[in-house]
Backbone as ProteinMPNN parsed JSONL, in Angstrom:
{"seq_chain_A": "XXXXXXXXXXXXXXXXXXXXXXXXXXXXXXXXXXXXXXXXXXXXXXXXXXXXXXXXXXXXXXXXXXXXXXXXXXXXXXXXXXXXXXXXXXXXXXXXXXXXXXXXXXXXXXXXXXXXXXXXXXXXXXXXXXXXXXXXXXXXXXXXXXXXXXXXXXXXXXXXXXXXXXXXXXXXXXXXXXXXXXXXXXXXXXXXXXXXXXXXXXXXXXXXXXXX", "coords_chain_A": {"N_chain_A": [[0.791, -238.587, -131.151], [1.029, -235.99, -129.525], [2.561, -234.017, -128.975], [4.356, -230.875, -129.272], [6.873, -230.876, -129.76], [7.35, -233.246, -130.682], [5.725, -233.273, -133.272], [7.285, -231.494, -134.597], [9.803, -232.84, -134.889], [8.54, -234.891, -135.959], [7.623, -233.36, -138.992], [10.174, -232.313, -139.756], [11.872, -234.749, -140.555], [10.278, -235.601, -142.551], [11.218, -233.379, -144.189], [13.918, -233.513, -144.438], [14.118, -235.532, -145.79], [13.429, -234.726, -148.302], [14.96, -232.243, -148.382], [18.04, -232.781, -147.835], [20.089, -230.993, -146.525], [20.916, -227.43, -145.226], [20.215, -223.984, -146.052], [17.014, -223.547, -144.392], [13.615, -222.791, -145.2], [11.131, -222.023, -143.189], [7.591, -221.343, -142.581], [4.713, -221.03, -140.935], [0.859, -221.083, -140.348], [-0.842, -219.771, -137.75], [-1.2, -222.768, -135.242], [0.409, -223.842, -136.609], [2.402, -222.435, -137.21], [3.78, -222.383, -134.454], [4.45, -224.776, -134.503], [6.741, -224.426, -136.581], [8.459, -222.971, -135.717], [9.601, -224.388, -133.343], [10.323, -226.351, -135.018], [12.5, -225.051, -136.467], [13.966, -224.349, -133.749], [15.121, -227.226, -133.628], [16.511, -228.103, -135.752], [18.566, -225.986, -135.49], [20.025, -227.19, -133.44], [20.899, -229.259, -134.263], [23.056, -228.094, -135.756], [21.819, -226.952, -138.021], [21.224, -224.789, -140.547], [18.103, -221.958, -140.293], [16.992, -220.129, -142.822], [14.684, -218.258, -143.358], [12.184, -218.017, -140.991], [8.708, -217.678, -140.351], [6.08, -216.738, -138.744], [2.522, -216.536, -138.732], [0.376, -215.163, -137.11], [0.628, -217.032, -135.245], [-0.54, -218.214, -131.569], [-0.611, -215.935, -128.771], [1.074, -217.988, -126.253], [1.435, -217.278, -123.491], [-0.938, -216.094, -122.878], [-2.836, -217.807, -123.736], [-2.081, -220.27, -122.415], [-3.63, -219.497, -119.796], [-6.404, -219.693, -120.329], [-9.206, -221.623, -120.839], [-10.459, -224.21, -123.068], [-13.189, -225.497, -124.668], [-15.367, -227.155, -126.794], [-17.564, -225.481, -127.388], [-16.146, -222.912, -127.665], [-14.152, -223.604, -129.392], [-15.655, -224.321, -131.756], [-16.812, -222.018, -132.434], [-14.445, -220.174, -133.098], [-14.145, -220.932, -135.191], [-16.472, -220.561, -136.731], [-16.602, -217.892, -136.692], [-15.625, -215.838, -138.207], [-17.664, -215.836, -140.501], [-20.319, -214.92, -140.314], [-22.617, -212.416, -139.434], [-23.178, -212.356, -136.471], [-22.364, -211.266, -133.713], [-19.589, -212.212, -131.544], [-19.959, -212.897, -128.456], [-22.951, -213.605, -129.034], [-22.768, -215.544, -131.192], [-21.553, -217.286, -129.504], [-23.164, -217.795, -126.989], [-25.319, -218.771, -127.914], [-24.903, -221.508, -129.838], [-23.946, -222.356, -126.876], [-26.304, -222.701, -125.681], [-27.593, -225.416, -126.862], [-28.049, -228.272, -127.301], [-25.289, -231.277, -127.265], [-25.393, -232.496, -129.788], [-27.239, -230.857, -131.307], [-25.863, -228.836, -131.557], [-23.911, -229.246, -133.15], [-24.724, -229.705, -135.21], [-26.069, -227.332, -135.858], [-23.845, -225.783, -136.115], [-22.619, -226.698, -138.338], [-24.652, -226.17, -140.442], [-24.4, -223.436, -140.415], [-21.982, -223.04, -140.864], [-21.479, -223.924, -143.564], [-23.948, -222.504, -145.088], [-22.227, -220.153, -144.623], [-19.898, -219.997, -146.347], [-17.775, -220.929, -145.203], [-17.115, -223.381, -144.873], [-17.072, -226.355, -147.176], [-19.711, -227.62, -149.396], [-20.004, -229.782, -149.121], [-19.05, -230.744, -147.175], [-18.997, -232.495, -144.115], [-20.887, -233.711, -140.834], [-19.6, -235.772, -139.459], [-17.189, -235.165, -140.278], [-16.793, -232.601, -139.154], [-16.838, -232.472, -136.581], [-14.56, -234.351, -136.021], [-12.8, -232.221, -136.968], [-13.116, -230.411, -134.528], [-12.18, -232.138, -132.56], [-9.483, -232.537, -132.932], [-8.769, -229.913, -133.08], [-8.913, -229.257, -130.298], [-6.632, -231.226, -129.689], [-4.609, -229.97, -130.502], [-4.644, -227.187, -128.974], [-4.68, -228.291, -126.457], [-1.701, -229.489, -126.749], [-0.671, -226.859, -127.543], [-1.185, -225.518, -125.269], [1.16, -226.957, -123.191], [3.4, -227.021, -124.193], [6.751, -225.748, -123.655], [8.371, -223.119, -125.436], [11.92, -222.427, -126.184], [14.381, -220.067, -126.011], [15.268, -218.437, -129.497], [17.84, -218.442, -131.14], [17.997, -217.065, -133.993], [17.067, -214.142, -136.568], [13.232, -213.716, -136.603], [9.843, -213.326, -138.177], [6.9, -211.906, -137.868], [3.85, -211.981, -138.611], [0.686, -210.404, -138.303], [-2.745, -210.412, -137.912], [-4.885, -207.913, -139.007], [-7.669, -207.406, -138.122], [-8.739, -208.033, -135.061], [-10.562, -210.128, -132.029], [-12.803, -211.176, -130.077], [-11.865, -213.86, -129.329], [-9.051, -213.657, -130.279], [-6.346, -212.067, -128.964], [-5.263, -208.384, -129.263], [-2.391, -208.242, -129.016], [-0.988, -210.726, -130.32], [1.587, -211.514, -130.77], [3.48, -210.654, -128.669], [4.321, -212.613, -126.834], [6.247, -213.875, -127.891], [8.402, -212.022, -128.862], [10.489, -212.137, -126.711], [11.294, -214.175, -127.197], [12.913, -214.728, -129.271], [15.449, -212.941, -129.262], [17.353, -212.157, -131.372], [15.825, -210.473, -132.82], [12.739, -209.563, -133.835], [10.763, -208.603, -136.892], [7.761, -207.502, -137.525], [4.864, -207.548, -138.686], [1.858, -206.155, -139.672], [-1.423, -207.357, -141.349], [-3.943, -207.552, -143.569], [-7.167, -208.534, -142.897], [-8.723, -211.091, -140.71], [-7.718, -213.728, -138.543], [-8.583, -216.33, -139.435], [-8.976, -215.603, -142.376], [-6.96, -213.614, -142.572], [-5.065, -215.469, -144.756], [-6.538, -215.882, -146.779], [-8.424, -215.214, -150.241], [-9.924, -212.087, -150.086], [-7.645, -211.169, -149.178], [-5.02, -212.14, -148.757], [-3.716, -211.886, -150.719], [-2.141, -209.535, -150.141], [-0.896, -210.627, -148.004], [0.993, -212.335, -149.164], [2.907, -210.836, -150.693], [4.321, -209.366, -148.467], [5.545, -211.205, -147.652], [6.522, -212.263, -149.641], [8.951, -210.295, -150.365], [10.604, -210.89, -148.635], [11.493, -213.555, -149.131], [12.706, -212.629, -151.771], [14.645, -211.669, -150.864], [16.589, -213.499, -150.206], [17.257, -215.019, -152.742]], "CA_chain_A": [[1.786, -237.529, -131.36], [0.662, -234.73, -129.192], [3.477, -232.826, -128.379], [4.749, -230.032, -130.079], [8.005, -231.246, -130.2], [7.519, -234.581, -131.459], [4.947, -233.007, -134.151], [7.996, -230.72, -135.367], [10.765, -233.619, -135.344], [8.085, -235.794, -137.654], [7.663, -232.786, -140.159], [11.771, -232.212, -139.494], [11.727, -236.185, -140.929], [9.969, -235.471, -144.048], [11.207, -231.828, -145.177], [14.948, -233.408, -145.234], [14.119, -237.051, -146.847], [13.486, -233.724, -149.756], [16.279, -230.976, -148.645], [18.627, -232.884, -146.806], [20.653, -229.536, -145.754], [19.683, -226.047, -145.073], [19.296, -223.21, -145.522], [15.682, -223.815, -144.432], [12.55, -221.67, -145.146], [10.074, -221.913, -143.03], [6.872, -220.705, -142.376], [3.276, -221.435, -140.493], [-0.089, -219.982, -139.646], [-1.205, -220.237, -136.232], [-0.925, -223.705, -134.737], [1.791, -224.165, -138.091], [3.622, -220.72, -136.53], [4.234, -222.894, -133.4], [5.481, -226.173, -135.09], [7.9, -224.101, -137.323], [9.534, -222.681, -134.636], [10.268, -225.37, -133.111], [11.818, -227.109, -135.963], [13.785, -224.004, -136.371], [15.261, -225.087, -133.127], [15.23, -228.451, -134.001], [17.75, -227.737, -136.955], [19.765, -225.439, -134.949], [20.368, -228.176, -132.717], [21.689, -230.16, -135.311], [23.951, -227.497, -137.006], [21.705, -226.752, -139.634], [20.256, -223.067, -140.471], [17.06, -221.681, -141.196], [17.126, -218.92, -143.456], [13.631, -217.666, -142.81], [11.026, -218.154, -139.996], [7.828, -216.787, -140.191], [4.587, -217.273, -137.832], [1.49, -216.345, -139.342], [-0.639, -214.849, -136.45], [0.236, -217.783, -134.118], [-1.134, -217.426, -130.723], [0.417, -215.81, -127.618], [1.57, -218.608, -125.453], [1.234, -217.032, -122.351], [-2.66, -215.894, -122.803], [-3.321, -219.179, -124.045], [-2.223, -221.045, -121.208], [-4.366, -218.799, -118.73], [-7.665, -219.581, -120.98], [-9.845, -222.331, -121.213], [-11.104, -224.205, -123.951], [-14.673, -226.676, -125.13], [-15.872, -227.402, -128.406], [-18.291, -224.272, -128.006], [-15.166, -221.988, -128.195], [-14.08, -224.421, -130.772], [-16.674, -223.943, -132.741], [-17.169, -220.156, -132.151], [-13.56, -220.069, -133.322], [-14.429, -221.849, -137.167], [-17.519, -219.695, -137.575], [-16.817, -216.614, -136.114], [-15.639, -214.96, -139.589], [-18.254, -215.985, -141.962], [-21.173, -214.903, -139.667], [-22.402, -211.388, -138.918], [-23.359, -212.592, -134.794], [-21.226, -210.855, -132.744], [-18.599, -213.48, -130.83], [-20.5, -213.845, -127.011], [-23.86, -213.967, -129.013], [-22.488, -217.014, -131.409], [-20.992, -218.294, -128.416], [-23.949, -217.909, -125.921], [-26.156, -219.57, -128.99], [-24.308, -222.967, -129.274], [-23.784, -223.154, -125.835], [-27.561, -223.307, -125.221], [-28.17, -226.07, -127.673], [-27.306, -229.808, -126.737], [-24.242, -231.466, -128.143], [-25.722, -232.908, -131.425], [-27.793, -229.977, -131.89], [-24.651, -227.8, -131.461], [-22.391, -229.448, -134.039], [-25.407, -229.433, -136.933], [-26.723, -225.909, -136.275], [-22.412, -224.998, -136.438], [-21.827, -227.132, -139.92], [-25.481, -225.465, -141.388], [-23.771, -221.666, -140.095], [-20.576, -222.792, -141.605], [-21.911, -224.17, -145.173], [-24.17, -220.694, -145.001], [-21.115, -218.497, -144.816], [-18.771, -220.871, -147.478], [-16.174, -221.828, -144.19], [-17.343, -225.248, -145.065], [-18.036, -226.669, -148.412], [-21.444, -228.337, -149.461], [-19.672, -231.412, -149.318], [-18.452, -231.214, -145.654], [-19.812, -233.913, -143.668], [-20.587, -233.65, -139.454], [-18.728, -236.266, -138.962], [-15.746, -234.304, -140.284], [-16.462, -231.742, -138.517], [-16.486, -233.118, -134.801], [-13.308, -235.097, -136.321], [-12.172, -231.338, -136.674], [-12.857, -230.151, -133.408], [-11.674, -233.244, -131.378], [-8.406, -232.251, -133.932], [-8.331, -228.444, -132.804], [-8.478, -229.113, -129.291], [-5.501, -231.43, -128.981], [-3.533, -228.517, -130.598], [-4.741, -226.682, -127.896], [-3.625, -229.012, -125.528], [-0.134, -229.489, -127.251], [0.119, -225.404, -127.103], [-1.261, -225.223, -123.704], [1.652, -227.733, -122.36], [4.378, -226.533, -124.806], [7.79, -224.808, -123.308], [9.573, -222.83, -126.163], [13.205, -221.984, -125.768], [14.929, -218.777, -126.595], [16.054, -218.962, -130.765], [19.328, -217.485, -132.011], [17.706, -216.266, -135.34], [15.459, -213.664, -136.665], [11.906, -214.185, -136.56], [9.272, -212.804, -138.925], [5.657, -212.016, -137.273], [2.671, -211.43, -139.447], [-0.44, -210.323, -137.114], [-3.789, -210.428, -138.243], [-5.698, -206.691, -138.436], [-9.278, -208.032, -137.242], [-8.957, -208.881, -133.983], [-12.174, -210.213, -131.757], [-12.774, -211.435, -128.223], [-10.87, -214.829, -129.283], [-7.866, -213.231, -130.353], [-5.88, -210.524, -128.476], [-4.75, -207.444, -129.938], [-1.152, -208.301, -129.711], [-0.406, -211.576, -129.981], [3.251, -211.405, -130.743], [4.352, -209.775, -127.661], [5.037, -213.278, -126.107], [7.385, -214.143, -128.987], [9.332, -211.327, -128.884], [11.479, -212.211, -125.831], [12.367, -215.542, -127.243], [13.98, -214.187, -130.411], [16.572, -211.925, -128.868], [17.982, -211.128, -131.646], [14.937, -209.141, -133.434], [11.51, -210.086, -134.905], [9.851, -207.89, -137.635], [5.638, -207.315, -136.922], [3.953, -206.672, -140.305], [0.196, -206.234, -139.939], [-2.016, -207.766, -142.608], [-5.452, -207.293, -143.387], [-7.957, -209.551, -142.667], [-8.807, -212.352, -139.523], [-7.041, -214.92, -138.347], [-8.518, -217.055, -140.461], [-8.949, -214.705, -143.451], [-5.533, -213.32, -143.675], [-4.393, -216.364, -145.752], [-7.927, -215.913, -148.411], [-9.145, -213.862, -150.741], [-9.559, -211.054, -150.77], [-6.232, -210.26, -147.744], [-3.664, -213.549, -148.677], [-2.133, -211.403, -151.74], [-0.939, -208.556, -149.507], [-0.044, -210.973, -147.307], [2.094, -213.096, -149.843], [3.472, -209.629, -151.11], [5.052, -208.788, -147.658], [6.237, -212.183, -147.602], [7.64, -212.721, -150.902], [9.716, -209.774, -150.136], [12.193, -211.664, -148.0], [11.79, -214.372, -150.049], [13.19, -212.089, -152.931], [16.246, -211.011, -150.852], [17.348, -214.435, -150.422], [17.927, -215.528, -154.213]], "C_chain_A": [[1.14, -236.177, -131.016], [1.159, -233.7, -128.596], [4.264, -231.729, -129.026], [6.012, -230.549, -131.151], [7.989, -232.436, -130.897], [6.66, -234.323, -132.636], [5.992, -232.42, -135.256], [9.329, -231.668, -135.667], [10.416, -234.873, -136.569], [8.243, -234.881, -138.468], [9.275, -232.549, -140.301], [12.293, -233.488, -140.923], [11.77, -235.614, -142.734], [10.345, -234.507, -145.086], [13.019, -232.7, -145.605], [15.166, -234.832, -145.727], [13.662, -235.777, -148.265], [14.754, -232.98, -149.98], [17.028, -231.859, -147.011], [19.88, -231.727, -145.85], [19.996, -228.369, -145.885], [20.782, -225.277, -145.913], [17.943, -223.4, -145.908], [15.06, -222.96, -144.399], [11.323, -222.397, -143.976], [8.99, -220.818, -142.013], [5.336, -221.062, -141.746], [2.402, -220.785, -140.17], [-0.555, -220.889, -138.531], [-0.647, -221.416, -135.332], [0.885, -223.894, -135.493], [2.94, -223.373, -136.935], [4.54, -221.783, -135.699], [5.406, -223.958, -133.554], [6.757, -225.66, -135.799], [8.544, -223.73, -136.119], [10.227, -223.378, -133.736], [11.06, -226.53, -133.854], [12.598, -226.386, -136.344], [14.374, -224.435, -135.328], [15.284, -226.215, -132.873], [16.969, -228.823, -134.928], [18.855, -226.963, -136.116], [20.521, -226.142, -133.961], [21.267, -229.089, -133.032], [22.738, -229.488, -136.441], [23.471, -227.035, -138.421], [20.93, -225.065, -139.642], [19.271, -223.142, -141.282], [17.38, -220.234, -141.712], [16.071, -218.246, -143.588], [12.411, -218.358, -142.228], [10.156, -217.364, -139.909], [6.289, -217.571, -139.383], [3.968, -216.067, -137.981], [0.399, -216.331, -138.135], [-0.893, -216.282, -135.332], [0.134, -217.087, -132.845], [0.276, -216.679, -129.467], [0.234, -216.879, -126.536], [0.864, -218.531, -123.632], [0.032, -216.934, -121.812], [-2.631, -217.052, -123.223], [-3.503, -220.443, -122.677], [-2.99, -220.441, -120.564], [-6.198, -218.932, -119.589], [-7.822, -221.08, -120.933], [-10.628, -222.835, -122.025], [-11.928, -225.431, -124.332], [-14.534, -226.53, -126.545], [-16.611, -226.316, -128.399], [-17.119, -223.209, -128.055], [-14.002, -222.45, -129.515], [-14.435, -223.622, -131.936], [-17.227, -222.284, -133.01], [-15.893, -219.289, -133.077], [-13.398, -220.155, -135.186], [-15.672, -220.782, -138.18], [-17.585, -218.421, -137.738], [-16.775, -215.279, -137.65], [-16.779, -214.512, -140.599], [-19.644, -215.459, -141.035], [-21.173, -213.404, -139.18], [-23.107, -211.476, -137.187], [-22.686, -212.321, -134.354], [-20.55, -212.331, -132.089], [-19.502, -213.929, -129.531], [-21.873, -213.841, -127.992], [-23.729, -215.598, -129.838], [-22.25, -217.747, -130.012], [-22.063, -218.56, -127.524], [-25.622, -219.088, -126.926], [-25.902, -221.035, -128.855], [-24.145, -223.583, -127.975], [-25.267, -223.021, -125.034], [-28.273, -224.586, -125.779], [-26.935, -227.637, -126.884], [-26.076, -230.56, -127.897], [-24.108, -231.938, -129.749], [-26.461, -231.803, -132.384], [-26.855, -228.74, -132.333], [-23.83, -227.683, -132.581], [-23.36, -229.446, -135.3], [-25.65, -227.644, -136.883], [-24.61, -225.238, -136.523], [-22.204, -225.578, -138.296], [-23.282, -226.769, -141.076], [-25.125, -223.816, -141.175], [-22.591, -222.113, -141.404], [-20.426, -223.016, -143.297], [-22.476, -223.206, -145.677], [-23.324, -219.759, -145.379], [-19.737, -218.661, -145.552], [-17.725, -220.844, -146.232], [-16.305, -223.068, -144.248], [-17.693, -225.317, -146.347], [-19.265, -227.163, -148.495], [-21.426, -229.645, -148.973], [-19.337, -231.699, -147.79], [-19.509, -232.07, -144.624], [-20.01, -233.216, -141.928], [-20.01, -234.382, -138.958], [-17.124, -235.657, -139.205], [-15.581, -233.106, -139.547], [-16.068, -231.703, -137.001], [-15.154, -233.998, -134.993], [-12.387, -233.683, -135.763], [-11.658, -230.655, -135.672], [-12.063, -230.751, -132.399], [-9.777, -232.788, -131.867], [-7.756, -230.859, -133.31], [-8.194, -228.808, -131.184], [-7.431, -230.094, -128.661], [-4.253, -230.24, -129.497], [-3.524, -227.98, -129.31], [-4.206, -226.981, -126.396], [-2.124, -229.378, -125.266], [0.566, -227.602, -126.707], [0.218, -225.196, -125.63], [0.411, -225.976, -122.897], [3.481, -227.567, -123.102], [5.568, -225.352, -124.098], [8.923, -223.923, -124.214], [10.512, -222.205, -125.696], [13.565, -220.633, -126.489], [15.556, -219.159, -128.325], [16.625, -218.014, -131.272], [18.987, -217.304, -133.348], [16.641, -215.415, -135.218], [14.365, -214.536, -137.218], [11.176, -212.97, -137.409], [7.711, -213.175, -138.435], [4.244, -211.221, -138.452], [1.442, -211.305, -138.343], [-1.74, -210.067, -137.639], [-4.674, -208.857, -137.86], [-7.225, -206.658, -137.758], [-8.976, -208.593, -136.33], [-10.205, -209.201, -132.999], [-11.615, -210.701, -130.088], [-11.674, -212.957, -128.127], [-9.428, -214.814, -129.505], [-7.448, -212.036, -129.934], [-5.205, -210.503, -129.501], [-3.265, -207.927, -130.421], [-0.258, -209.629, -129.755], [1.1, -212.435, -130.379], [3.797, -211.32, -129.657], [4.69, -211.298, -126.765], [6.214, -213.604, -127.026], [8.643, -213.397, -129.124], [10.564, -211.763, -127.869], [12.588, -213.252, -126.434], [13.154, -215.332, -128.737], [14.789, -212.798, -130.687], [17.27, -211.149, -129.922], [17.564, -210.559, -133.301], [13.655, -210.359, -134.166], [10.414, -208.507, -135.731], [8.513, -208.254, -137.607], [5.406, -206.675, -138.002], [2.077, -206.918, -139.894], [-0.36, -206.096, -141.583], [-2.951, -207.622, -142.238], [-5.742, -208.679, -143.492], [-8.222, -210.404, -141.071], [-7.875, -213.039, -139.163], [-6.955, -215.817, -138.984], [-8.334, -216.857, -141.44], [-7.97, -214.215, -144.21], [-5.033, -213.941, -144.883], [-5.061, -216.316, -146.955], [-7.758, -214.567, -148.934], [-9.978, -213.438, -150.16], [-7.7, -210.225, -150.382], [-5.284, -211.071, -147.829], [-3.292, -212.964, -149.847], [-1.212, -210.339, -151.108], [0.132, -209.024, -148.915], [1.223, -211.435, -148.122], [3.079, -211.874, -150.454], [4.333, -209.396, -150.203], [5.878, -210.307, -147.625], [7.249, -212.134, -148.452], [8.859, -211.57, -150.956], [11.043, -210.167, -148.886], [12.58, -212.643, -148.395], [12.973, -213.695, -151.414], [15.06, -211.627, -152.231], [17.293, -212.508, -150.664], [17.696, -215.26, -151.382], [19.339, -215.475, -154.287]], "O_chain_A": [[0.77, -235.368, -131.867], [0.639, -232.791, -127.949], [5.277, -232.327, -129.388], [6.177, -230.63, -132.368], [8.787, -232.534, -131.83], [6.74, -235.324, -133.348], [5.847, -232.635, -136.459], [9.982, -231.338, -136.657], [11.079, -235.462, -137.422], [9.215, -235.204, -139.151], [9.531, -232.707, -141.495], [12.891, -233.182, -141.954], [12.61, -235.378, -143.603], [10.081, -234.534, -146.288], [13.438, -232.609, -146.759], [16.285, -235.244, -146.032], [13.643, -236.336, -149.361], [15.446, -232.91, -150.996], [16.782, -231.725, -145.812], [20.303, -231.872, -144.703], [18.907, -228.164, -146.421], [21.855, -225.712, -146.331], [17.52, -223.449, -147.063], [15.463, -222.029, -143.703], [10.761, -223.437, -144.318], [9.275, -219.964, -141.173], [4.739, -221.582, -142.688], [2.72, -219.731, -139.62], [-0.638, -222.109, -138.391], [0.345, -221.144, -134.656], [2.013, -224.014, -135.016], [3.866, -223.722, -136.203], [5.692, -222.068, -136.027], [6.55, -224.072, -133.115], [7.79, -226.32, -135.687], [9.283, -224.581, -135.623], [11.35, -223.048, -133.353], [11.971, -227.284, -133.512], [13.659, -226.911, -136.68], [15.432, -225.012, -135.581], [15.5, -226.446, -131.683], [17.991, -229.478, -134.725], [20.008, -227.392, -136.127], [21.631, -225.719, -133.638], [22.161, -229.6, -132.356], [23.135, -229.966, -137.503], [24.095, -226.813, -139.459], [20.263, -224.49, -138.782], [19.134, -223.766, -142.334], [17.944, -219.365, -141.047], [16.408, -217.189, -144.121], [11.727, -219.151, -142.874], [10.436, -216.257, -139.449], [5.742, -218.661, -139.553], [4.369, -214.952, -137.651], [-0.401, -217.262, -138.054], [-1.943, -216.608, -134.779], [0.459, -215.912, -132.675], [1.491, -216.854, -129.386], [-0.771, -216.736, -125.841], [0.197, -219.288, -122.927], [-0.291, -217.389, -120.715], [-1.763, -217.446, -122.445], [-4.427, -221.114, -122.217], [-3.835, -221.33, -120.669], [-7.065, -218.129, -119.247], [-6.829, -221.806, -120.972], [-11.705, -222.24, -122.083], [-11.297, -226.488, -124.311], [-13.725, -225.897, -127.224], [-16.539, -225.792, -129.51], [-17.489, -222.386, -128.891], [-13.308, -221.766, -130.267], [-13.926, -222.782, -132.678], [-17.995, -221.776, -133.828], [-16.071, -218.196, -133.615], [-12.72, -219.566, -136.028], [-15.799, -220.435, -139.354], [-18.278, -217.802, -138.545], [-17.504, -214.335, -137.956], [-16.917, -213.47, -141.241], [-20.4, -216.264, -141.579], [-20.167, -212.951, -138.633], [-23.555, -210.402, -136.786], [-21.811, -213.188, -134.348], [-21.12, -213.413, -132.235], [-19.812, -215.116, -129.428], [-22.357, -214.733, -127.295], [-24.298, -216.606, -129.418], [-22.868, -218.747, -129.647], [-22.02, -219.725, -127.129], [-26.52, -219.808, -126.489], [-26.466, -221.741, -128.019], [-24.155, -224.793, -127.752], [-25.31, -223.24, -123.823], [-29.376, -224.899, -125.329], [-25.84, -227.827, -126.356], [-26.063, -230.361, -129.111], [-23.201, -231.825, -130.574], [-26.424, -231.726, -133.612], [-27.075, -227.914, -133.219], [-23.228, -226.697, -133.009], [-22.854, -229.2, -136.395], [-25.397, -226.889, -137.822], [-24.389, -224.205, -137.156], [-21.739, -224.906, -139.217], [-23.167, -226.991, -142.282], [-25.709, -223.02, -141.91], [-22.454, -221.612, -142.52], [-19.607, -222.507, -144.063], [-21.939, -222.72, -146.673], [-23.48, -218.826, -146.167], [-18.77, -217.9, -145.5], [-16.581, -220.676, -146.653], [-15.561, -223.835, -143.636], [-18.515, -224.521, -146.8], [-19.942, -227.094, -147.469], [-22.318, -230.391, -148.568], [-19.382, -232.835, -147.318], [-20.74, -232.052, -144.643], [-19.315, -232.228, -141.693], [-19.63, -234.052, -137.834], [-16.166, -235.731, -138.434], [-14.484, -232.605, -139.304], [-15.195, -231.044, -136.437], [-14.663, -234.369, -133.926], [-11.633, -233.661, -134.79], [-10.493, -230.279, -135.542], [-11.404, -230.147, -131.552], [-8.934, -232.789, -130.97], [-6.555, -230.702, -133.09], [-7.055, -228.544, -130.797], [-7.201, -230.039, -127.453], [-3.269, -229.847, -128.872], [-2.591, -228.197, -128.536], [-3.616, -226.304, -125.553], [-1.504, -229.525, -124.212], [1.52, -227.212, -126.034], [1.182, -224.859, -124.943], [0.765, -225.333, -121.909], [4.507, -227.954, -122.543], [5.241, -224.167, -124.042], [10.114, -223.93, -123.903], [10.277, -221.384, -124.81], [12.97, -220.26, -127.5], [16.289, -220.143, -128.414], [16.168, -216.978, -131.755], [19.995, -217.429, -134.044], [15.686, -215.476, -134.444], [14.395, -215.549, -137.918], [11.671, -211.843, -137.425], [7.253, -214.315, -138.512], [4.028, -210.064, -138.812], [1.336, -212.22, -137.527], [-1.674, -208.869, -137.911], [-5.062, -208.619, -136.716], [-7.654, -205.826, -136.959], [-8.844, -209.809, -136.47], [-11.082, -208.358, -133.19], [-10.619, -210.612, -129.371], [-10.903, -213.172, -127.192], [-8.661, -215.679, -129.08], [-7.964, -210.997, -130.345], [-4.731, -211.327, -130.282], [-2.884, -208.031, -131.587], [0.904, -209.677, -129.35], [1.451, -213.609, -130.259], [4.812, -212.009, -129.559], [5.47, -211.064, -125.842], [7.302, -213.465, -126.467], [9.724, -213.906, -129.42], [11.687, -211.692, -128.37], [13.814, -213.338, -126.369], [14.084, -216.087, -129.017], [14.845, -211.995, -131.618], [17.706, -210.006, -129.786], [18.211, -210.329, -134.323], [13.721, -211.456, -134.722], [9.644, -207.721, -135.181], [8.22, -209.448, -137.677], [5.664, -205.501, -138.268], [1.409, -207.95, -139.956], [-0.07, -205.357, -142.524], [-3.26, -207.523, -141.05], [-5.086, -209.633, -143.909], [-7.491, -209.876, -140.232], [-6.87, -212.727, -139.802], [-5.895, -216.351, -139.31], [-7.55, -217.635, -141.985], [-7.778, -214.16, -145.425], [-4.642, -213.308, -145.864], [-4.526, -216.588, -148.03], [-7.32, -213.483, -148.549], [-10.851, -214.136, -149.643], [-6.984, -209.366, -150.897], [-4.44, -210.905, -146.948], [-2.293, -213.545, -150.272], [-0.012, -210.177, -151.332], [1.304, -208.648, -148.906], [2.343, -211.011, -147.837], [4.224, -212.274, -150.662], [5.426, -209.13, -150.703], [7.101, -210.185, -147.556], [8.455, -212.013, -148.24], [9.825, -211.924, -151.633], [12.099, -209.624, -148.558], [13.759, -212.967, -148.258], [13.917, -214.356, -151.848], [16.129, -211.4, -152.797], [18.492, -212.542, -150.939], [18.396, -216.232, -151.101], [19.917, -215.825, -155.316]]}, "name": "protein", "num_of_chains": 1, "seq": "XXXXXXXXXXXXXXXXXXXXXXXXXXXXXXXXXXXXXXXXXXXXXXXXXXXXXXXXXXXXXXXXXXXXXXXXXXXXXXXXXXXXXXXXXXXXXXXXXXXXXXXXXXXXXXXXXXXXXXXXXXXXXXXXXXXXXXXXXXXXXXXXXXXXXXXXXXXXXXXXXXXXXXXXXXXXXXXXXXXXXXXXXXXXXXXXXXXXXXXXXXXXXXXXXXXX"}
C-alpha cells in the first residue's frame, strides 16, 4: 500500500467503522497533511463533508518532486533538530561513513539528543528509514486534485536547507476557495513537542471551538 490514495481510502475504512457520517475533522503533520487531504476528497466524493482540514507543515509537492532522496538525507532529516551540526556538515558526515557505520553513528546522535529513546533499537531504525522513503516515493508520484473546502495550513518557523521557507505555496492553488497560514514556533519536527505543540494546539483548538 504505497499510494497515497489507497493509504487514505484504508484510514477512510477505519475512521467510519467509528463515525459512520460526517462532519469530519481532520488533521495531519507532514506526510499525515498529505493523507488527510486526500481523504477529504475521498469523502467529498462520496457526499460526505469535512468540517475541518488541517496540514501540519506538509511538504510542497512541487519542490519535492524536483529533489532527490537516500537514507543520508533520511537520516539528516531525523537528526537534524536535536544536534547543534549545521545540515551540509551532518549530511557531509554520514555520507562519508559506510552504510552500517552510518545507521549506528545516526541512532548514537539520535539517543544523544533524546529523538530516539534508550530503548530504540538499529534495527528499528533502518525499518524507519526504508518506512520514510516509501512516503517519499508515494509523495513524489502523488497527483492531488483541486478541493472545494477550506484548508487550514500550519507552517513550521525554523526552517533549514531540508525544508523551504514556504512550503504552503503549492497548496494554495488547490484550495480555491481559501486556506488560512498560521506560523508556529518550532521545526518541522518540533512544532508538535514541547516546548512549541501548546501554541500550536492553541491556534488549533480555536477552530475546533467554533465548531461546537
Amino acid at each position: 500500500m504505497n499510494r497515497i490514495e489507497d493509504l487514505a481510502r484504508h484510514y477512510l475504512e477505519l475512521v467510519r467503522g467509528v463515525q459512520s457520517e460526517g462532519p469530519y475533522l481532520l488533521a495531519g503533520a507532514s506526510f499525515g497533511g498529505v493523507v488527510s487531504f486526500e481523504m477529504a476528497q475521498q469523502l467529498q466524493e462520496h457526499g460526505q463533508r469535512t468540517a475541518l482540514l488541517a496540514l501540519l507543515d506538509s511538504p510542497d509537492l512541487e519542490a519535492l518532486a524536483r529533489e532527490s532522496f537516500d537514507e543520508v538525507i533520511i537520516l539528516t532529516g531525523l537528526l537534524r533538530e536535536g544536534t547543534d551540526l549545521p545540515v551540509p556538515v551532518l549530511m557531509d558526515t554520514l555520507r562519508s561513513l559506510d552504510a552500517e557505520a552510518r545507521f549506528r553513528y545516526a541512532l548514537e546522535q539520535g539517543r544523544k539528543a533524546r529523538t530516539f529513546p534508550d530503548h530504540f533499537e538499529l534495527s528499528e531504525l533502518q525499518h524507519l528509514v526504508h518506512l520514510m522513503d516509501q512516503h517519499f516515493q508515494a509523495l513524489r508520484s502523488y497527483r492531488p486534485r483541486a478541493y472545494s473546502g477550506e484548508m487550514i495550513y500550519f507552517r513550521a518557523a525554523e526552517r533549514d536547507a531540508l525544508n523551504p521557507p514556504y512550503p504552503e505555496k503549492s497548496w494554495i492553488p488547490l484550495a480555491p476557495e481559501g486556506v488560512s497560514i498560521h506560523e508556529v514556533p518550532g521545526g518541522h519536527e518540533s512544532m508538535t513537542r514541547p516546548p512549541h505543540g501548546p501554541s500550536l494546539a492553541a491556534k488549533l483548538n480555536r477552530y475546533l471551538v467554533r465548531l461546537e
